[in-house]
C-alpha positions in Angstrom: 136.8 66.0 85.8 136.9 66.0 89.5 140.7 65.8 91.3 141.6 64.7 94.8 144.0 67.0 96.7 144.9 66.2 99.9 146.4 68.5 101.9 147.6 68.0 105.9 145.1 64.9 105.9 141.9 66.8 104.5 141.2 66.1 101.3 139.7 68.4 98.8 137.7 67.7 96.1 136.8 69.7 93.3 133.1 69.7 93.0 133.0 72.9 90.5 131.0 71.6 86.8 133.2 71.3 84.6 133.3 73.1 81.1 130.9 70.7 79.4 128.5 71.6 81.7 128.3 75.0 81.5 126.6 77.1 79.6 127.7 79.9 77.0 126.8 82.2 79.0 129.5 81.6 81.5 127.1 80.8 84.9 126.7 77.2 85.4 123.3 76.4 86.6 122.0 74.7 89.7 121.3 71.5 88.1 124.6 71.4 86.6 126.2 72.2 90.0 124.0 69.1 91.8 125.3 66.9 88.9 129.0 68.3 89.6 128.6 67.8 93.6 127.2 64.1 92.9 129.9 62.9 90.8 132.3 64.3 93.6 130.0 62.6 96.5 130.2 59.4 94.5 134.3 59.1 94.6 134.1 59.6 98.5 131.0 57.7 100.1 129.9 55.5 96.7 126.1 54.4 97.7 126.4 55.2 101.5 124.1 56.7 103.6 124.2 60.4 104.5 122.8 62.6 106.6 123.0 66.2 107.2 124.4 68.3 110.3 123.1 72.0 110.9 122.4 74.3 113.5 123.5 77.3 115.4 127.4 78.2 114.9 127.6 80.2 118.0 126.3 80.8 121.2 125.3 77.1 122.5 126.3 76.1 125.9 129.3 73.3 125.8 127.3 71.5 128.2 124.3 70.9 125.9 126.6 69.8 123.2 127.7 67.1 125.1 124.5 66.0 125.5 123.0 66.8 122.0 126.3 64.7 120.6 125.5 62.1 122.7 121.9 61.9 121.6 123.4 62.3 117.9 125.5 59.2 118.1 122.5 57.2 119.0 120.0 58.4 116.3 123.4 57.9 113.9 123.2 54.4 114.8 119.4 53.9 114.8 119.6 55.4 111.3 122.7 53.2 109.8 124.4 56.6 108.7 127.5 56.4 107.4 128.2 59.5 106.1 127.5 63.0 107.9 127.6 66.4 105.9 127.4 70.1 106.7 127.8 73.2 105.0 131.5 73.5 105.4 130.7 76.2 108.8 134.0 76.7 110.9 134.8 74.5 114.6 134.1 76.5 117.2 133.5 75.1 121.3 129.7 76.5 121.1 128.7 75.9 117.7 126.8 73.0 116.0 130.4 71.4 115.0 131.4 70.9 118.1 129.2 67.8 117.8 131.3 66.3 114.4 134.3 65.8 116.9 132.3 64.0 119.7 130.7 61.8 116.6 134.3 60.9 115.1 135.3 59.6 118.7 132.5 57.8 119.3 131.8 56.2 115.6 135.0 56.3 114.0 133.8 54.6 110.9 131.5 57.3 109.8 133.4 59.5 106.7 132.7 63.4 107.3 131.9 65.7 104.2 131.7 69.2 104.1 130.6 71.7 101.3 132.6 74.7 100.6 132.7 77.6 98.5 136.4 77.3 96.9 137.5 80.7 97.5 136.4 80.3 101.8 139.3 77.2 101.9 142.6 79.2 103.1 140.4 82.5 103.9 137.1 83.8 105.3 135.4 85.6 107.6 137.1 86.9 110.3 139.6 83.8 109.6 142.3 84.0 108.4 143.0 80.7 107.5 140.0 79.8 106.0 138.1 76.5 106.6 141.1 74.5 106.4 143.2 76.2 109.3 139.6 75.9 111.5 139.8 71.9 111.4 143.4 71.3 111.0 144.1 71.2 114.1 141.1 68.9 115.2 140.9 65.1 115.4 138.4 65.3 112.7 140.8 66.4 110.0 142.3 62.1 109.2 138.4 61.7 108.2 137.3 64.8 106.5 136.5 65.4 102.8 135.8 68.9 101.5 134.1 69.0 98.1 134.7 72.5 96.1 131.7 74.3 95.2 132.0 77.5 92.7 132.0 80.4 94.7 128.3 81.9 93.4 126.9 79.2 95.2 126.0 80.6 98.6 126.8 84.0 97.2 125.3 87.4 98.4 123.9 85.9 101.6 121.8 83.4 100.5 123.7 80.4 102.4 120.8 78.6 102.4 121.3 78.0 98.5 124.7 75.7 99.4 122.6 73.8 101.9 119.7 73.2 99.3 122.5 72.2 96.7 124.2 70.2 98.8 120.8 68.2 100.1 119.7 67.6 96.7 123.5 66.3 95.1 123.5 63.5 98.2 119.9 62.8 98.1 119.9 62.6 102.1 116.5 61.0 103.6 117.9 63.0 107.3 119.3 66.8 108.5 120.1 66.9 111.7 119.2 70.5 113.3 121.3 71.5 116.4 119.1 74.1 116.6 118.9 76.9 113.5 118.5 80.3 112.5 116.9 81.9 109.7 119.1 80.1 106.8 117.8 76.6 108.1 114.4 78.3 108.0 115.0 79.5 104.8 116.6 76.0 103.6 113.2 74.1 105.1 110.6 76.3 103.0 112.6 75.0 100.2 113.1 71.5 100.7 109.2 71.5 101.9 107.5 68.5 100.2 110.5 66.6 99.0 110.8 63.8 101.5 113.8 65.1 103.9 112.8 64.8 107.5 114.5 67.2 109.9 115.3 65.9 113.3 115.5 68.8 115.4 117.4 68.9 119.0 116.6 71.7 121.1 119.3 73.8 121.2 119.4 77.5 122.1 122.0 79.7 122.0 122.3 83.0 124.0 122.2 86.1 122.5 122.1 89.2 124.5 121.6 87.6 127.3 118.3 86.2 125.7 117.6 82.0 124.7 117.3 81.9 121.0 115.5 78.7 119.7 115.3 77.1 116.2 113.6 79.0 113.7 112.0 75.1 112.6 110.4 74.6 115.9 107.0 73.1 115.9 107.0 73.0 112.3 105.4 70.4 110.5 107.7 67.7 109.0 110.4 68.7 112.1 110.7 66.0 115.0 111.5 67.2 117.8 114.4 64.6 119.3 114.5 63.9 123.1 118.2 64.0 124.6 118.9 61.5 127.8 119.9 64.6 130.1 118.5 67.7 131.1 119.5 70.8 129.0 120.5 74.4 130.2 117.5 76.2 128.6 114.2 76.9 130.9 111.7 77.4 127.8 112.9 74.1 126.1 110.4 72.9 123.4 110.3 69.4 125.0 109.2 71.5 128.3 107.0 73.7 126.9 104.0 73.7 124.3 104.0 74.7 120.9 101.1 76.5 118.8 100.8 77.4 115.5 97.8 78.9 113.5 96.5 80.4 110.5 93.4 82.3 110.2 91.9 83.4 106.6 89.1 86.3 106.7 86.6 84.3 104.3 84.3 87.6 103.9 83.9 90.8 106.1 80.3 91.3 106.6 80.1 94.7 107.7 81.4 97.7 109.8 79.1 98.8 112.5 80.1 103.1 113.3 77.7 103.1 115.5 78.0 100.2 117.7 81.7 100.4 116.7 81.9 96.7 115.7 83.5 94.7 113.1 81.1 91.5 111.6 83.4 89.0 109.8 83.5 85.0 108.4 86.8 83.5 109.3 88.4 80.1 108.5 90.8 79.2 111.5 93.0 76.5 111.5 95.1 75.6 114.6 97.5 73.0 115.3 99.1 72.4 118.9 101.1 70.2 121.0 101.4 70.2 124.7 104.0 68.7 127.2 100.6 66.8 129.5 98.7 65.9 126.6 96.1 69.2 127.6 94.6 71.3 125.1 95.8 75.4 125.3 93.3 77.7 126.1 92.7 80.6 123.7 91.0 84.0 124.4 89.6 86.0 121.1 90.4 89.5 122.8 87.2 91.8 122.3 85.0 89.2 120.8 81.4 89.6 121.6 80.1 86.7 119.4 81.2 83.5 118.2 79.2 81.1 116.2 80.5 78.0 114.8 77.6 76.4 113.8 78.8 72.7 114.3 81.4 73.1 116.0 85.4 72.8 115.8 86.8 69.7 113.6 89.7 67.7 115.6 91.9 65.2 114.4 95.1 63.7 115.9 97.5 63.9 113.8 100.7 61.2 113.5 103.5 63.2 114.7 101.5 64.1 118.1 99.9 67.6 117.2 96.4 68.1 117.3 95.0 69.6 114.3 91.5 71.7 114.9 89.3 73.6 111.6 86.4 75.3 112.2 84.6 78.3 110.0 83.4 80.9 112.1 80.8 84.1 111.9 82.4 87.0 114.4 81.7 89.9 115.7 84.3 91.7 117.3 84.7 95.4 118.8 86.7 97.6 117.2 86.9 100.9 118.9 87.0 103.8 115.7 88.5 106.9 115.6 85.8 109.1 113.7 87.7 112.7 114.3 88.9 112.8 110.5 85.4 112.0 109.3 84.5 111.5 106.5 88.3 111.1 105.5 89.1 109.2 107.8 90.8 105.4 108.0 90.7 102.7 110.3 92.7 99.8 112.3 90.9 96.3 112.7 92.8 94.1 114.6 91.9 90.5 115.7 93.5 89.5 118.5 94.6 85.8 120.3 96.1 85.5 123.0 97.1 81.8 124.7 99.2 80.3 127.3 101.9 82.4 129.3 105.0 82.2 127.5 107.1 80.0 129.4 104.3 77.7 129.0 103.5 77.8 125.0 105.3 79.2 121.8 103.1 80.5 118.8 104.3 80.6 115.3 102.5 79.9 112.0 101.2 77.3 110.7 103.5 75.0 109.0 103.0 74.6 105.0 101.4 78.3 104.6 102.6 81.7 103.3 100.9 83.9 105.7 99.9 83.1 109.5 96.3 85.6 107.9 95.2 85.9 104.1 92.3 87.3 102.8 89.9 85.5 100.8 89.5 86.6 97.4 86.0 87.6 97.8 86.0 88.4 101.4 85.9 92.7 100.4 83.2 91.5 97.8 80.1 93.4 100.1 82.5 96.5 100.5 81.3 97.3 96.4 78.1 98.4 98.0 79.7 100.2 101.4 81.4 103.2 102.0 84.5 101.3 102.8 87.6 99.8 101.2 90.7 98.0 102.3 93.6 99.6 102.4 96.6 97.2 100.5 100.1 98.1 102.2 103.3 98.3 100.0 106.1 96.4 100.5 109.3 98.2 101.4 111.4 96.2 98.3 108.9 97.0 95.5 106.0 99.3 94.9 103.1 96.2 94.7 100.3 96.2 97.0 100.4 93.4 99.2 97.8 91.1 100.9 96.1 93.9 103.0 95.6 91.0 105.8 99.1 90.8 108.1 100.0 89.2 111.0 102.3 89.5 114.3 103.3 87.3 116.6 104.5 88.6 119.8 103.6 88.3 123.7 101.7 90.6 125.9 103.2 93.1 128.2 103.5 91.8 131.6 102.6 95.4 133.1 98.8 93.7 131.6 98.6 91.1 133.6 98.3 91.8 137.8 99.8 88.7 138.4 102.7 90.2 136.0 103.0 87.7 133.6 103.3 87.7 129.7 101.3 86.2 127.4 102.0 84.6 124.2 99.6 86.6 121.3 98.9 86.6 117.5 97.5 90.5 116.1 95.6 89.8 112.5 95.9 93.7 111.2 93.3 94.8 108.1 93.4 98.7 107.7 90.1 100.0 106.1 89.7 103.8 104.7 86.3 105.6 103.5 85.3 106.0 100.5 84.1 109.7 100.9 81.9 110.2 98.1 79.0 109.0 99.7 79.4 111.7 102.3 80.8 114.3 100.1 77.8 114.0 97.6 75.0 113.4 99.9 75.6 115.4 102.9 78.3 118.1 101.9 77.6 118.8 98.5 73.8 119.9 100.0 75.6 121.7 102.3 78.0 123.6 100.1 75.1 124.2 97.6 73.0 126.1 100.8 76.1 128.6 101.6 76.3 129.3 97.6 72.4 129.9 98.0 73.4 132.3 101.1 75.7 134.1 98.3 72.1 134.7 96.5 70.7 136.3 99.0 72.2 139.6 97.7 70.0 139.4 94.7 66.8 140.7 97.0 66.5 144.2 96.7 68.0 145.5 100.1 65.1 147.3 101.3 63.2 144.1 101.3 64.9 143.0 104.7 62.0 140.8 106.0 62.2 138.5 102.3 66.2 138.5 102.7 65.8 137.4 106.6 63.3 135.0 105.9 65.3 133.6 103.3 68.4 133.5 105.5 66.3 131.2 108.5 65.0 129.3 105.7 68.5 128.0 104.5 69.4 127.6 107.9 66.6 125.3 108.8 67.6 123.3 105.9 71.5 122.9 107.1 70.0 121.5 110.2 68.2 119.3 108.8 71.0 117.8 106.8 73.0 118.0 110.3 70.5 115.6 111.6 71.3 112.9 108.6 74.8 113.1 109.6 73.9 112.7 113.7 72.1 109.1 112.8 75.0 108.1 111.0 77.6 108.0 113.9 78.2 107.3 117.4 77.9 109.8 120.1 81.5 111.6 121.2 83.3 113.7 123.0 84.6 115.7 120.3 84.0 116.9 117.0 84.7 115.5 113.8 86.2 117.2 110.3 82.6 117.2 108.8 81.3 119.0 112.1 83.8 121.3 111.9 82.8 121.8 108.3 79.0 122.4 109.1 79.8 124.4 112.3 81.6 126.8 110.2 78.8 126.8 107.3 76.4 127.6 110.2 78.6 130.9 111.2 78.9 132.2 107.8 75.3 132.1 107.2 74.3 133.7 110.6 77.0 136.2 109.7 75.2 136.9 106.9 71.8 137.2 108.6 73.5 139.9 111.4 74.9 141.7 108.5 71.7 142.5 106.9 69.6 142.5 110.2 72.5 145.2 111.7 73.1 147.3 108.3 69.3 147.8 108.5 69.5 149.7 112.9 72.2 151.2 111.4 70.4 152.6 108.5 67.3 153.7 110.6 68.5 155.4 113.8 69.0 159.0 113.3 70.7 160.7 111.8 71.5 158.0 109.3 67.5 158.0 108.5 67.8 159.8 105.1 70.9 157.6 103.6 70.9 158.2 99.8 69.9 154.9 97.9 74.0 154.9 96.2 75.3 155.0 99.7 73.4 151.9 100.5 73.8 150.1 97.1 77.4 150.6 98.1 77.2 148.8 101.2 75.4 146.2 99.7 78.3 145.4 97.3 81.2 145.6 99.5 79.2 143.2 102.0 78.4 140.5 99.3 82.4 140.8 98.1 83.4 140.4 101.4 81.4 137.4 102.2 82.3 135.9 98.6 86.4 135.9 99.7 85.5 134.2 103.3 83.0 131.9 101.2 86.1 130.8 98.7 88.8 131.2 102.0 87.4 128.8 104.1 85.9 126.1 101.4 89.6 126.3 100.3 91.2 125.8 104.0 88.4 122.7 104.6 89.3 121.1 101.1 93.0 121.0 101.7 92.9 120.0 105.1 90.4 117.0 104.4 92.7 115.7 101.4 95.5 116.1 104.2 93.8 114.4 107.0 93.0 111.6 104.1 96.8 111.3 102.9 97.8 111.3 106.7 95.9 108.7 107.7 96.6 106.3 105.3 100.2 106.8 105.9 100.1 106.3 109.4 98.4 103.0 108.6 100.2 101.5 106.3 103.2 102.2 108.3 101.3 100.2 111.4 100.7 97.6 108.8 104.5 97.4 108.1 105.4 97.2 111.0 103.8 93.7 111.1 105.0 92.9 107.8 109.1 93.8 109.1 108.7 91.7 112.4 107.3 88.5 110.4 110.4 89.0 107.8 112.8 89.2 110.9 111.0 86.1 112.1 112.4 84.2 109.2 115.4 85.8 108.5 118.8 85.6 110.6 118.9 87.7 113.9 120.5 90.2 114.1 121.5 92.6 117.1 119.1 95.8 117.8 120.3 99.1 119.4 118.1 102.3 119.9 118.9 105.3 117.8 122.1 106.6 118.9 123.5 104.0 120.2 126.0 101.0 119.2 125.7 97.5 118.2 127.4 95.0 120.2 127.4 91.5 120.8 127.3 90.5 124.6 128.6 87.1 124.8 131.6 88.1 122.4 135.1 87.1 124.0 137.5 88.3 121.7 140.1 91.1 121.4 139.1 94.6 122.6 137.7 96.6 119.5 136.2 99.9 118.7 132.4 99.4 118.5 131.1 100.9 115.2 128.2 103.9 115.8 125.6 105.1 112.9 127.7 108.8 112.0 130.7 105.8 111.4 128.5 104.1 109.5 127.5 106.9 106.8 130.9 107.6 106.6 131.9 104.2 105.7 128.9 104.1 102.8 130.5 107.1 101.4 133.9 105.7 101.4 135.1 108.0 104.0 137.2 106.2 106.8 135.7 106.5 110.6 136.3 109.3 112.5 140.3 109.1 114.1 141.5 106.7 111.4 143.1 107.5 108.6 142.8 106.7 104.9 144.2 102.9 104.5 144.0 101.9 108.1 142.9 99.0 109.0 140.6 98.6 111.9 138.1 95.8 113.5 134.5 96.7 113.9 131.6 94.4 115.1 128.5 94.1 112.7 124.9 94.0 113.5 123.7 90.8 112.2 126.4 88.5 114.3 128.3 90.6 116.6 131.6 88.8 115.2 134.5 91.8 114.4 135.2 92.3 110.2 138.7 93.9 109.6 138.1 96.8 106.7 140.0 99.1 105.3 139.6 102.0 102.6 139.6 100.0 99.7 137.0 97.3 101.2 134.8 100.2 102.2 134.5 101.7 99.2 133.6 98.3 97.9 131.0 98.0 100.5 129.9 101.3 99.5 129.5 100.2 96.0 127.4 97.2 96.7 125.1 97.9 98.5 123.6 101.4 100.7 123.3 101.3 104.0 119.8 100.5 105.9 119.0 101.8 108.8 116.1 101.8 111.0 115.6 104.0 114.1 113.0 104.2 116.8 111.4 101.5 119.0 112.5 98.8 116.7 116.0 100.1 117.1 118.7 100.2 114.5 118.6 97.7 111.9 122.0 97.3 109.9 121.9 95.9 106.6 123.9 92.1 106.7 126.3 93.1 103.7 127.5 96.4 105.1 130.8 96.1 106.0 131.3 92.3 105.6 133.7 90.8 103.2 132.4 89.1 100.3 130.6 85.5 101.2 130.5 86.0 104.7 127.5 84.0 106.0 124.6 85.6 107.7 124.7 83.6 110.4 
């Protein structure tokens, strides 16, 4: 049973499921919270229309908020909405909400609902107050309804789950994006397919000193909204085009060593939008052939993109590093490269998982190569992942000699060898000749002629299998691992010839002429012993160092394959600030108090409950986190909370420090 509770005009529902809805168990479930949250809809806005506010809570200009609210009112109208819901996010001048007051002015008979988890209404977040001292003081309060969620919605970061929750229990045909992060992101991919269209209004916010659009743009099923002034923002979308593609490697014909070229079947799919109507112009980086038999498929599609398919056969160069061979593994990377960035953005293609997949056959002719693919492992769980990724970035302008930056898309596949051919066809010969070397000994030693001849003969036959190897690769400037290998093959056997063809002046100049046959067997033994130990030394030092090289090799790739894989997660999730190593995270546009900026040593210490260094045990102090910049007041008994919950996460080098969204923040505070 749900109860009205009004309190300083605000009224607050209880939208929690009641006993007979939950399970044993104890943990109501999420159809059993929509039901809950419907019932509670139904008492405040019985069969109205509703619609659906979001966007960026901090960081917008007030200026484009006046003209977004403007442009909000009319589409309110055009729509016949009479009710308008968010996710119960606090007022602020440059966020998203800003926009519910300039709506209550202009169309007073709209009702306003907001979702909140029950334990955020008197406190959150760097407030206090909670939710209700954020809109008390506002003209908004008279008209507001609040409807009580139980707190596990929205729970452990995932704020997108309220939003999805909330979407569902009102059955709203409309969101409204004031721009968005990576929780409206998150909250499309899941609403995907069920018949909510998101309007979208350009909004950006500034973040360290840098425009920050909507993680929805150019998505498909998001229409972008024109606004009746002109907004702060130089790259807006309605100024600039937008691109998004996906590319599937169908099969990967072959890899060429010696013409150092990569021969592949891709299915590419683009889909673009430009402000005059033109077509962008694409450049396949390193491609030396292109063959699309028929030709590209277009279609215009209803919401103004073009759509273009076309299957494809190739060939592109892909420089190889051959010194580890035959250990040794390779980067293939397909580059595209469009527009200059304050012309175009370039994203993925709406409705897919990956911006580049591999085709379940597409390795199918690598069963009769010498190659593999190499699968990377995601950071969260030890299963190989597709081994196709993909980045999304722009090109430096230090590229260009007119000094300007490029948007581009980087399809990474990492192959390695498979060494056996190698191994048993041109090293096992190889290592089989120098054991042959070893038998040399067995010829009576005053037979030097038969043990010389012997000696050139197994020579000549290590040059020949030299050759094989020659006609396999390109011609370098430096040596490879299995040169190295036959290079020092060639030294122990001429070692081996000198021995014999020296021991043998040695023996015959006077006065060594009459050497006793025991003095000479002597020799004989302690030179084939000697040989043995640099035979077994040096096969050792080659076999560790290969399976080295090997482990190496693929490490360093799958790291450059992760690197891709981290920058298209951060694409989706929430941003978050970035220092180098060293350094501290800070938000730039912040304008509150002074407060001490927290550095990584502060951070270990705070994961092992230990206070900062200069405060003591049960002090309180503000510090500013990584993912929003906004302060968090913590003291001993919240950090070793923290500490409990989760460890810290920290990334150093050129993608700076990454610090993991719970660390540090009070239980339900939003990523955002």
């Amino acid at each position: 049973m749900t109860s009205v509770r009004p309190i300083s005009g605000i009224s607050y529902i209880d939208a929690r499921p009641s006993v007979d809805m939950t399970p044993s168990d104890g943990e109501p479930s999420d159809e059993s919270r929509i039901e809950a949250i419907r019932i509670a809809f139904s008492k405040v806005a019985h069969g109205a229309l509703a619609a659906h506010l979001k966007g960026f809570t901090s960081g917008v200009l007030a200026s484009d908020l006046i003209i977004i609210g403007d442009a909000i009112v009319e589409l309110l109208k055009e729509r016949k909405v009479t009710v308008l819901c968010w996710d119960g996010d606090d007022f602020a001048d440059d966020s998203f909400t800003k926009v519910l007051t300039r709506v209550n002015e202009s169309l007073p008979q709209v009702q306003f609902v907001a979702f909140l988890r029950s334990e955020e209404q008197h406190s959150r977040y760097q407030n206090k107050m909670g939710f209700d001292g954020s809109w008390q003081s506002t003209s908004l309060a008279g008209n507001l309804s609040v409807l009580l969620c139980d707190n596990a919605v929205g729970s452990h970061d995932r704020y997108e789950h309220l939003g999805v929750v909330g979407l569902k229990a009102t059955c709203a045909p409309l969101v409204i994006a004031v721009g968005g992060g990576g929780v409206l992101r998150k909250e499309f991919d899941q609403m995907l397919g069920q018949g909510v269209e998101y309007a979208l209004f350009d909004a950006v916010r500034i973040r360290d000193g840098a425009e920050e659009h909507a993680a929805i743009i150019g998505l498909d099923g998001v229409v972008l909204r024109p606004v009746s002034g002109k907004l702060s923002n130089k790259t807006a979308a309605s100024e600039c085009g937008m691109l998004t593609v996906a590319i599937k490697v169908m099969k990967i014909i072959g890899i060429d060593e010696k013409a150092q070229t990569i021969d592949l079947i891709l299915f590419v799919r683009m889909e673009w939008i430009m402000p005059d109507g033109s077509d962008p112009w694409v450049d396949w980086r390193d491609c030396l052939s292109w063959d699309n038999g028929q030709g590209p498929n277009k279609k215009l599609l209803p919401n103004g993109y073009t759509r273009e398919t076309q299957t494809v056969r190739a060939t592109f160069l892909q420089p190889l590093d051959l010194h580890h061979y035959p250990f040794d593994a390779h980067k293939l990377e397909i580059v595209l490269v469009s527009n200059p960035t304050t012309d175009i953005k370039m994203d993925k293609l709406s409705g897919v998982k990956d911006a580049a997949t591999l085709h379940t056959h597409a390795v199918s002719l690598f069963d009769n190569s010498s190659w593999r693919s190499l699968r990377p492992k995601s950071a969260k769980n030890e299963e190989p992942m597709d081994p196709v990724v993909c980045r999304f970035d722009s090109t430096p302008a230090s590229e260009s000699d007119s000094s300007i930056s490029y948007v581009r898309m980087s399809t990474r596949l990492c192959v390695e060898r498979q060494a056996e051919f190698t191994i048993f066809n041109v090293l096992m010969p190889n290592f089989i000749l120098t054991i042959f070397m070893l038998m040399s000994y067995a010829i009576p030693r005053e037979d030097v002629s038969d043990r010389l001849a012997y000696h050139v003969t197994v020579l000549l036959a290590m040059f020949a299998g030299k050759l094989v190897t020659v006609g396999m690769l390109p011609v370098t400037s430096y040596l490879t691992f299995i040169d190295w290998y036959m290079f020092a093959s060639y030294i122990f056997v001429v070692a081996i010839a000198l021995e014999v063809s020296i021991t043998k002046l040695l023996v015959d100049l006077p006065p060594h002429a009459y050497i006793g046959e025991h003095a000479l067997t002597t020799t004989d033994q302690a030179s084939f012993y000697t040989f043995l130990g640099v035979w077994f030394l040096y096969h050792f030092g080659f076999t560790a160092v290969g399976l080295r090289l090997q482990r190496n090799s693929r490490h360093h790739l799958e790291s450059w394959l992760q690197e891709a894989i981290l920058d298209q997660e951060r694409r989706v999730q929430t941003p978050r600030a970035h220092a180098r190593k060293g350094s501290c995270c800070r938000r730039a546009d912040w304008r509150g108090s002074s407060s001490r900026v927290v550095t990584e040593s502060d951070y270990r210490r705070i994961s092992k409950g230990a206070a900062p260094v200069g405060r003591g045990a049960g002090q309180t102090r503000e510090v500013r986190c990584a993912w929003d910049g906004r302060p968090r007041r913590t003291d001993a008994a919240e950090r070793g909370g923290v500490a409990q919950e989760t460890a810290q996460h920290l990334e150093f080098g050129a993608l700076g420090v990454e610090l993991d969204r719970r660390a540090l923040a009070e239980p339900g505070s939003p990523p955002y």
